[in-house]
N, C-alpha and C positions, 0 to 999 in steps of 0.2 A: 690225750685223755681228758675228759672234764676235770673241772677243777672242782676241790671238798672245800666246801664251808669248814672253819675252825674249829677243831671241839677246843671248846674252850675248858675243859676239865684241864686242873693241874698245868694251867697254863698264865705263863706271869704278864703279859699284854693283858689276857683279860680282868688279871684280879688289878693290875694300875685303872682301865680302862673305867671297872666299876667305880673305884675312888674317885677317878678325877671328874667323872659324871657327877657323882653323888655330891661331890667339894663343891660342882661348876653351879650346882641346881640349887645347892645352899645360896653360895656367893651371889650369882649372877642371875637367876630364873630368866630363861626365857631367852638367853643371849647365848651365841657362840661358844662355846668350849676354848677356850685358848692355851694352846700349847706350845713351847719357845723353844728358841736352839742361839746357842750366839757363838758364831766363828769369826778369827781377824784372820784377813787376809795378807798377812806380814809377810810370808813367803808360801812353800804347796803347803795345802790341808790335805795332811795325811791322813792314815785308816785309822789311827786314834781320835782323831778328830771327828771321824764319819760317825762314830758310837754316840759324840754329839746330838749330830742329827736322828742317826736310825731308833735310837732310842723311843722319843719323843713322835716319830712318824710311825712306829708299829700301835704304838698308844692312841693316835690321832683316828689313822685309819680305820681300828677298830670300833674309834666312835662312829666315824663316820658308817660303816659297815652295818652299825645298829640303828641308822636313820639319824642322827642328831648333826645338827651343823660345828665344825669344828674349823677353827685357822690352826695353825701350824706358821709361827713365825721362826722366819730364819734372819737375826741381826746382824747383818757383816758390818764387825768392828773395824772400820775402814773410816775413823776418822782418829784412832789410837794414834800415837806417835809411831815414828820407826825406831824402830831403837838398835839393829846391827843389819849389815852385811851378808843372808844367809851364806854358808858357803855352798860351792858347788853350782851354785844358781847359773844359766849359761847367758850370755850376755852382759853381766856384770864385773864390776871388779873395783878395787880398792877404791877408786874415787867417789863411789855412792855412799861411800862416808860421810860425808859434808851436808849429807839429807838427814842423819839422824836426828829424832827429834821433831820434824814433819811433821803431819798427818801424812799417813799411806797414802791417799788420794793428793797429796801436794808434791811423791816421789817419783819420781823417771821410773818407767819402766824398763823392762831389761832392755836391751837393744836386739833391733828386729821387733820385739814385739809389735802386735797390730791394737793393743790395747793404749789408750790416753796418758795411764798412770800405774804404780804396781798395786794398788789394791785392785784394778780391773782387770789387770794382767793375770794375778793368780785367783782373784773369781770365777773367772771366766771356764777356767779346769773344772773346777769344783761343780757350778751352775750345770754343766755338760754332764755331769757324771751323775748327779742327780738327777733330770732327765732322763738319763738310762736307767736307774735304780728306780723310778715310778715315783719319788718321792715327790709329794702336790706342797707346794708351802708360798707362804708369802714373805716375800723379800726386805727388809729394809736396810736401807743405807745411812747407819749413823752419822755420815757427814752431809746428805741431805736435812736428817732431820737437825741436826746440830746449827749448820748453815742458815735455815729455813726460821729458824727461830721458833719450832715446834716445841721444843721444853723449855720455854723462856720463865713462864712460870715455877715450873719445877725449880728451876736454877735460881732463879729471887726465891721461891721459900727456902730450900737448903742454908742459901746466903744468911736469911735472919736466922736460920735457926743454927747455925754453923756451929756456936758453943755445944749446945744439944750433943750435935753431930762428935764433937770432938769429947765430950764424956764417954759416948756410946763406944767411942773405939781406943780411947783409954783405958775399959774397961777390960780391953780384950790386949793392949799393949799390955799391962802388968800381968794379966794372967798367963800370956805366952811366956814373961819374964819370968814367974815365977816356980812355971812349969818345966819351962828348957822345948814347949813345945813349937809348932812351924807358925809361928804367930805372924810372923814378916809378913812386909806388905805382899799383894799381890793381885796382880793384874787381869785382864782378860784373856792371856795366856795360861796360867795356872786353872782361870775354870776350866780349858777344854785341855788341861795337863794330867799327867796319871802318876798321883800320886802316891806314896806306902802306906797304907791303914798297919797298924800296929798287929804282928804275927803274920802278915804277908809276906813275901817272898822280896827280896831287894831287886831292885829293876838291876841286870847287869847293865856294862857298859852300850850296848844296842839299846837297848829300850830306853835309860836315859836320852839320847838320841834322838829318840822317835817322840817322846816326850816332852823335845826340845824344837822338835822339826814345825813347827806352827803355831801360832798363836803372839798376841804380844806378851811384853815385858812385864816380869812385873812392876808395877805403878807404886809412888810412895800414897798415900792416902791423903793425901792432903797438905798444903804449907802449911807449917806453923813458924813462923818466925818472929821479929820484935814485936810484928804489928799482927797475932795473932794467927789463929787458926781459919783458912779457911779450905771449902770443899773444892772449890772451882779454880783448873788452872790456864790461862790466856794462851794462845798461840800469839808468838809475837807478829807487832807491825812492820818491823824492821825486816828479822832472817826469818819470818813462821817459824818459829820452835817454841817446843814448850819449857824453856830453861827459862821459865818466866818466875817472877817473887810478888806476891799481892802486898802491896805497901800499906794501901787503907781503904777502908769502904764504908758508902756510907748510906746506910738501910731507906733514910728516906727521899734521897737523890738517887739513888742506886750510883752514885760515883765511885767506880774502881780503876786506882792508880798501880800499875805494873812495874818491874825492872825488870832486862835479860840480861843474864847473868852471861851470854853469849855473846852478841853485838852492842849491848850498852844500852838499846834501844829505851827510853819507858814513854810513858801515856797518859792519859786521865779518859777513861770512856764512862758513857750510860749504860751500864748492866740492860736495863731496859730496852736497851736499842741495838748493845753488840751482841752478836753471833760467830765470833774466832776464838770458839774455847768449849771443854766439856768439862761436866763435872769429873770428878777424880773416880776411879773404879769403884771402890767398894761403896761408894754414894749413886754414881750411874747406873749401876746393875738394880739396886732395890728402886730407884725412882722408875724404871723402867717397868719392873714387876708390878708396881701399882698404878703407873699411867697405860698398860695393855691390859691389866687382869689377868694376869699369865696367872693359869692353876697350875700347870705342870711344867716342869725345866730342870732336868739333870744336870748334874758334874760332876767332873771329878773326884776320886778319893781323896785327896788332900782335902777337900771340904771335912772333911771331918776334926780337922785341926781345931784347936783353939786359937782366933783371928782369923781365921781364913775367910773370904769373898763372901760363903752363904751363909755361914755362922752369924757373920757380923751383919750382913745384909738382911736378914730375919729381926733383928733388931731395930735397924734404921728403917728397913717398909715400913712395921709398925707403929715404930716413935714419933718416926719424924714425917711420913707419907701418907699415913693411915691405911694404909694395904695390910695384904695378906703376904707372907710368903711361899711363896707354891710348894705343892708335894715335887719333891727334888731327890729321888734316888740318885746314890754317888754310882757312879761305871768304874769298873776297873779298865789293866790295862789291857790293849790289844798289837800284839807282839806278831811279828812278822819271823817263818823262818825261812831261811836263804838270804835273810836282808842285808848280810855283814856284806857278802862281795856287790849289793846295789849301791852300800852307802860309800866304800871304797871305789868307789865308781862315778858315782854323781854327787856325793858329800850331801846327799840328804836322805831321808824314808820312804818308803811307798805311800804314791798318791791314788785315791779308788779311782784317778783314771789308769795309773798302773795297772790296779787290779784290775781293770773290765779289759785289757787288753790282753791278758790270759786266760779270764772267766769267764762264763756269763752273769747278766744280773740277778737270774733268781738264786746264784751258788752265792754269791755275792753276801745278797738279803740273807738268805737261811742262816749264814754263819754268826750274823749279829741275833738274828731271831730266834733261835735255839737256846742260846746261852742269857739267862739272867744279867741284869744291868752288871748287878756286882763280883758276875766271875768274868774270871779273865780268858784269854784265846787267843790262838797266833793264826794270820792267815798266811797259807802256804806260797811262798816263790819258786820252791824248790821241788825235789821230787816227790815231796810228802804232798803236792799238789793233784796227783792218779792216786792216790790212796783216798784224798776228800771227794774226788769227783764220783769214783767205787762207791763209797758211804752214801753220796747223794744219790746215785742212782739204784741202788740195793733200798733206800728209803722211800723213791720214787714207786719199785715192785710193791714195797710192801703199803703203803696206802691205796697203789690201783685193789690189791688182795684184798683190801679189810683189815691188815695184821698190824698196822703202826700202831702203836701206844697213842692217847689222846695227846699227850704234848708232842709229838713227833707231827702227828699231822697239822695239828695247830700250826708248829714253825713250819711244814713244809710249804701248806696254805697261804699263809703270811707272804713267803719269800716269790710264790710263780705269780702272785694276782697280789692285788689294790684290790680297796673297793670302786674304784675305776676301772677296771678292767684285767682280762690278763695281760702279761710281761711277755715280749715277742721269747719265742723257744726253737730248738730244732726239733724236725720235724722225725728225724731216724738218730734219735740220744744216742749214737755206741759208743764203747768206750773212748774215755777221754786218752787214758795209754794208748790203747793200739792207731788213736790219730796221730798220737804224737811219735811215736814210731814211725807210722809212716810220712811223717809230713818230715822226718828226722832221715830218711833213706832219703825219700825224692826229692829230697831240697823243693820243694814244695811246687814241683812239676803235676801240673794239674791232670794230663791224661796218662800217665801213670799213677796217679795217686786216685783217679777212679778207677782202672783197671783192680787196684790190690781192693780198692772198699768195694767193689761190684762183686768180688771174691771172697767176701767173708761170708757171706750166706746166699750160697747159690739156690736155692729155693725163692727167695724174697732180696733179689740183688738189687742191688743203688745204682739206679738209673741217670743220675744228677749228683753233684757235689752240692748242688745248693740244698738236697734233704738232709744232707750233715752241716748245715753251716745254721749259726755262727758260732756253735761247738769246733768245729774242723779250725777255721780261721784261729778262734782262740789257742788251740792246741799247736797250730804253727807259729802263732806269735811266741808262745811259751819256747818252743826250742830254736826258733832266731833270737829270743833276745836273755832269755836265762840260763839256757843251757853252755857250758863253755866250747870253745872249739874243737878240742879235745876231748870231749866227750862225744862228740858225732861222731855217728855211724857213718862207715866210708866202707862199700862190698869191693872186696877182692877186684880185681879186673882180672886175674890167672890163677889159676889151681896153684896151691903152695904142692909144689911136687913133692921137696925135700919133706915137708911132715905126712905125706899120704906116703912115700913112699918106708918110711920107719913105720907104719900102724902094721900090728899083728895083726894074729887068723880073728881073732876077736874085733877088733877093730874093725877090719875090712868089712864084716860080716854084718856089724850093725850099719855101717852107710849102704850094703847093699840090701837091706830090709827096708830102711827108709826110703832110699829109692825107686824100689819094686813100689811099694803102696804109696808115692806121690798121686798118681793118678786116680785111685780109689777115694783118697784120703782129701781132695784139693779144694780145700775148707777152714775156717777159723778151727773149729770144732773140729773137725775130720785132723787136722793138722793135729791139733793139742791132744788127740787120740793117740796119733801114729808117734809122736817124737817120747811120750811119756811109754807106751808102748813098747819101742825096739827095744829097751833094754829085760822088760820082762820076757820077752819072745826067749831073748838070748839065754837067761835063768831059767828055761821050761817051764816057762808059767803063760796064763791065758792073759793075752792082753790087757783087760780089764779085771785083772788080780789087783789086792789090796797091799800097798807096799809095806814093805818092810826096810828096817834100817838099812841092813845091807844093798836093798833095789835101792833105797834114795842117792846110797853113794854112787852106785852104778850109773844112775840116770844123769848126775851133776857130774861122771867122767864124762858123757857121753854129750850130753851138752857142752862141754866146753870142748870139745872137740870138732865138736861144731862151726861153736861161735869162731874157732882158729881159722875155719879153713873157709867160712864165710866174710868174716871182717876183722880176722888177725888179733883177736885178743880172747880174753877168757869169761867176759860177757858184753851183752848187749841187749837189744830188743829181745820180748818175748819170742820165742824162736818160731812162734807158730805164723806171726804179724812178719818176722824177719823172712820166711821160707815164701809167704804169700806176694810180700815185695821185692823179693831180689827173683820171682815167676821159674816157673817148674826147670824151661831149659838151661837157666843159668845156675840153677840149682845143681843141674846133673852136671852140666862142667865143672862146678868148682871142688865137685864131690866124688866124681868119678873121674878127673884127672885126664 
């Protein structure tokens, strides 16, 4: 189907889109639109994490869309320290202890890994996934530019102005004191963390989790010790860590003297000439916002704290950088459900390459693009997964019609196409259920499993598996690796004799209705006629009569009597999907005994 332009009526990409134009053209005329994302690669970047990015890239896009040039940075905080051991991580174990404290780019990666180091190791997920998601951005590596000596300046001004510096966020230590509110330091973790705004819902124990599953530590803000307050802390010479102490410095040598507090190591360097160290977080984030021009940059709801990262960083761009700081909507959380038995599994949250390996990209997209920065949303692992895919494609009819609501189409818009292009799709959408059903019977036996899709609509049948793909593949991933074992469909191999042989006149009588009309009936549709059917036949009513309580009970005995003598229990597949895949003759054995 063509793809619709966005109505942008009542649609929140467009009304951010107008600001950050209208901010970009104040601030900047004439230049770039710049809009920022910042992820640490500490362990996976999970789908909390992604709202980071999709934020800020629906916002982009849309400029882009209107003709105006935009960047879209993405900062992988990848010269943060390491600060624990994810768990669960495969390749690792107890002794990558001894790295904490690093730069992530100075940590072993897991083992096996093909990547240098772990900050490349778990980029490299992330980078993939975004590629598939369409998102266009430009990359950088805060341990290039750190190393590079690209904010050399930045780092000598903060340095003399470091008292400044230390007012500005004593302002914000007593007032968290005085409040009881989340003033604590915190790091580049807590920006892409999902915070509680006050009357929100407490994250339970899973979301805390998931809230926890990437991002670094929080960061103290800065030494302050005998020998003062400063922003800037040394990777040691000794072990590289940052358990370093600034002894003294001196503004017009730039001479700075260290201890580790670790190995004993200390030093005398040229600020002006070294490059093994960054400034402290809540000083790096605003020096950054004013040496990019960043207009726009989300995070988290904890930003809404008194001392938190943008609170305080609003201040210090200004004071101390002479920047602006960017329009910054906070994102809630985004909560996974099915996730308890993944993290009991792998000791961590879903990464969007999880996601795209039971989704496709554009289900993907929509679900961040639908929802408002600041409401929150669970993306489905579990069977509430055929419920959302229903919803997408029920949304999909209704924009081909004309019927969507202007925000409906906007986010659908958004999620199939870029203004690069369309997002690769399948080519015959059918239900994501009935693939997973059958990709759930055939254990995912390919010519059987075109036989039952060639069978859903014998008028317009599927000639190839590749017009259901990469819906089909998604739907088989989902019940190889979500589904339990125990929960698969397994058909009969013999007629349960003992239970045909107990059915009454009744009984006998509705499987020989069904059976008489398989061959008239031998259809998705034609199926879900005949089985919702037999039981009104049997009440002397017309097949297509409108139920009644009493039929509903009838139809759920008769289905489960079904389900007994096809796969031994008292549900399963939709019976029309289950009758199509286990084919007419196997059907008559297992039902006529």
């Amino acid at each position: 189907m063509p793809i619709v332009a966005p109505n942008t009526e009542a649609d929140w990409v467009s009304r951010f889109a107008d600001d950050v134009i209208a901010e970009s053209e104040r601030r900047a005329p004439g230049k770039p639109v710049v809009v920022a994302s910042g992820l640490s690669p500490s362990g996976p970047i999970h789908l909390g994490n992604l709202r980071e990015v999709m934020t800020p890239h629906l916002v982009a896009d849309e400029i882009r869309r209107r003709g105006h040039e935009v960047r879209h940075l993405i900062s992988w905080d990848d010269y943060d320290r390491y600060r624990k051991v994810p768990a669960g991580v495969p390749g690792t174990d107890p002794s990558w202890a001894a790295h904490i404290g690093k730069p992530l780019t100075s940590v072993p990666a897991p083992a096996g890994s093909a990547y240098p180091n772990w900050a490349e190791h778990f980029k490299a997920a992330m980078t993939g996934a975004l590629a598939e998601l369409g998102v266009e951005y430009d990359g950088i590596s805060q341990t290039e530019q750190y190393t590079a000596g690209v904010y050399r300046e930045q780092i000598l001004h903060a340095m003399r102005h470091r008292a400044d510096i230390d007012a500005i966020l004593d302002r914000y230590r007593t007032k968290a004191k005085d409040t009881g509110a989340a003033g604590a330091p915190q790091g580049p973790g807590a920006k892409q963390g999902q915070g509680v705004k006050q009357g929100q819902k407490k994250p339970d124990e899973a979301e805390l989790e998931a809230a926890e599953g990437s991002g670094a530590a929080a960061e103290d803000d800065g030494s302050a010790g005998g020998a003062g307050y400063f922003p800037y802390k040394p990777y040691c010479g000794g072990c590289g860590k940052d358990l370093t102490t600034v002894t003294s410095y001196d503004d017009e040598t730039t001479e700075l003297a260290y201890t580790c507090a670790e190995c004993g190591f200390s030093e005398t360097v040229a600020l002006n000439e070294f490059n093994r160290g960054k400034l402290v977080w809540k000083v790096d984030w605003p020096m950054r916002w004013a040496y990019e021009g960043v207009i726009f940059e989300p995070s988290g709801v904890d930003h809404s704290s008194p001392g938190s990262s943008f609170v305080v960083g609003g201040q210090i761009v200004r004071e101390i950088f002479d920047g602006t700081q960017p329009i910054g909507p906070m994102y809630a959380f985004v909560g996974i459900s099915g996730m308890a038995k993944m993290s009991s599994s792998k000791g961590g949250v879903p990464t969007p390459s999880d996601a795209l390996k039971i989704m496709e990209a554009p289900l993907l997209r929509w679900l961040y693009a639908r929802r408002r920065p600041n409401q929150s949303f669970k993306i489905a692992f579990d069977q509430e997964i055929q419920r959302l895919y229903d919803e997408w494609d029920a949304l999909e009819r209704k924009v081909t019609d004309g019927s969507a609501l202007p925000a409906d189409t906007a986010a659908y818009s958004r999620a199939v196409a870029t203004a690069g292009g369309e997002l690769p799709r399948t080519a015959r959408p059918l239900p994501y259920r009935t693939l997973a059903s059958v990709a759930d019977i055939t254990a995912g036996a390919e010519e059987q499993t075109l036989r039952i899709l060639s069978e859903l609509d014998p008028e317009h049948p599927l000639t190839s598996l590749d017009e259901a793909r990469p819906r089909l593949d998604r739907a088989e991933n989902w019940i190889t690796s979500q589904v339990p074992a125990e929960a698969r469909t397994i058909v009969r191999a013999e007629p349960d004799q003992e239970l045909l042989a107990t059915l009454d006149e009744q009984g006998r009588e509705s499987l020989r209705l069904l059976l008489d009309g398989l061959d008239s009936h031998w259809s998705l549709d034609g199926l879900t006629t005949l089985v919702y059917g037999v039981p009104k036949v049997l009440a002397g009513l017309a097949p297509d009569a409108k139920p009644t309580p009493e039929l509903k009970t009838a139809q759920r005995s008769f289905f489960a009597l079904l389900y007994q003598l096809l796969v031994g229990r008292d549900t399963g597949p939709r019976l029309p999907t289950l009758l199509l895949a286990v084919g007419a003759d196997r059907v008559r054995k297992l039902l006529a005994g």
